[in-house]
N, C-alpha and C positions, 0 to 999 in steps of 0.2 A: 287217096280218096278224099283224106281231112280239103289239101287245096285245091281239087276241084270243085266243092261247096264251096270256099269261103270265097273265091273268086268270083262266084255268081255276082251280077250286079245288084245295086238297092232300088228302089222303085224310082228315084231319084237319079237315075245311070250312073253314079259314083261306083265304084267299087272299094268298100271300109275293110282295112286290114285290120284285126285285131291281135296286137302283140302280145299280149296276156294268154290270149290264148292256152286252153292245158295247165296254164300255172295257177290258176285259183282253183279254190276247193270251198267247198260251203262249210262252215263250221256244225253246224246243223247237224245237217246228213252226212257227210264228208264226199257228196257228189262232186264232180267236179261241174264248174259253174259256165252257165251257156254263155257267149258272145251276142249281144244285140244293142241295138238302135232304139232309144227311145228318144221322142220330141227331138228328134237330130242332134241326140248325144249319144256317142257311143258306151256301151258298159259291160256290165255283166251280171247275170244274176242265176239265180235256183231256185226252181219254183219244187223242191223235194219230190220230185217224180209226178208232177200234176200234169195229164195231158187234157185235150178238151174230152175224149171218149171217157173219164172219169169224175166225180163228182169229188167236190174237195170234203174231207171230213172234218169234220167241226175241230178234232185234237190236232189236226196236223197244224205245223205251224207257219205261219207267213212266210212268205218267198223273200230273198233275200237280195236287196240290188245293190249294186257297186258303177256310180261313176268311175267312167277313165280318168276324170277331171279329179274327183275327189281320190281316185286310188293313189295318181300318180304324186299328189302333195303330199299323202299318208308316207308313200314309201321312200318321198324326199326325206322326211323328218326323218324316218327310220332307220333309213340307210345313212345319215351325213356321216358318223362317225365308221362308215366300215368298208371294207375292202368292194362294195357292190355299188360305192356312192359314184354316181356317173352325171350331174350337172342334171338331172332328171333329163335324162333323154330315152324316151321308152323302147327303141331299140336296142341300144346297149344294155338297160335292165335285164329288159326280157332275155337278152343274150347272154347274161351273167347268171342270173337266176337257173336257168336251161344249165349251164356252164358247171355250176356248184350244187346243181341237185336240191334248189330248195322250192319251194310253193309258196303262195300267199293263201294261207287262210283265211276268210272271210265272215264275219257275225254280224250283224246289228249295231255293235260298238264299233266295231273298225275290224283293222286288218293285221294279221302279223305274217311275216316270213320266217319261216319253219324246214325243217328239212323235209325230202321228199319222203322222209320212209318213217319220220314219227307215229 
């Protein structure tokens, strides 16, 4: 079902694969965080269960966005020294990470790689 949605096209008729996909987690809420297009950057974010049919409450707290651009520099640094370091090519990440059962958890400050089951 997940790649029959992501295959849909963008208003744009591209169609944007997002490889992260599944692997981020909001630090937050520990949702796992949506795939989108913004100003024709692809990223990700969590808006903590905000839909439009709900009004945001003042304590909740801001939604969380993650460039692809800015993730994938994060988890260059991260990775260089270890078994997942791949030239930053995001399909190989992605297929590592999947591979080793870990996540990128996501905050405000950055990102870390963590196991799946922390």
């Amino acid at each position: 079902m997940q790649a029959v949605r992501s295959a849909r096209p963008a208003g744009d008729g591209t169609t944007r694969r997002y490889r992260f996909a599944g692997l981020l987690r909001c630090g937050i809420c520990h949702r796992r965080m949506d795939a989108h297009c913004a100003n024709r950057r692809p990223g990700y974010r969590c808006r903590h269960g905000h839909t439009s049919s709900r009004q945001r409450t003042p304590d909740q707290p801001k939604s969380v966005y993650v460039r692809k651009d800015h993730l994938l520099a994060e988890l260059a640094s991260e990775l260089t020294n270890s078994v997942l370091a791949c030239d930053g090519q995001p399909e190989e990440t992605a297929r590592l990470l999947r591979e080793h059962n870990l996540i990128i958890v996501c905050n405000k400050s950055g990102s870390v790689v963590t196991s799946d089951r922390a």
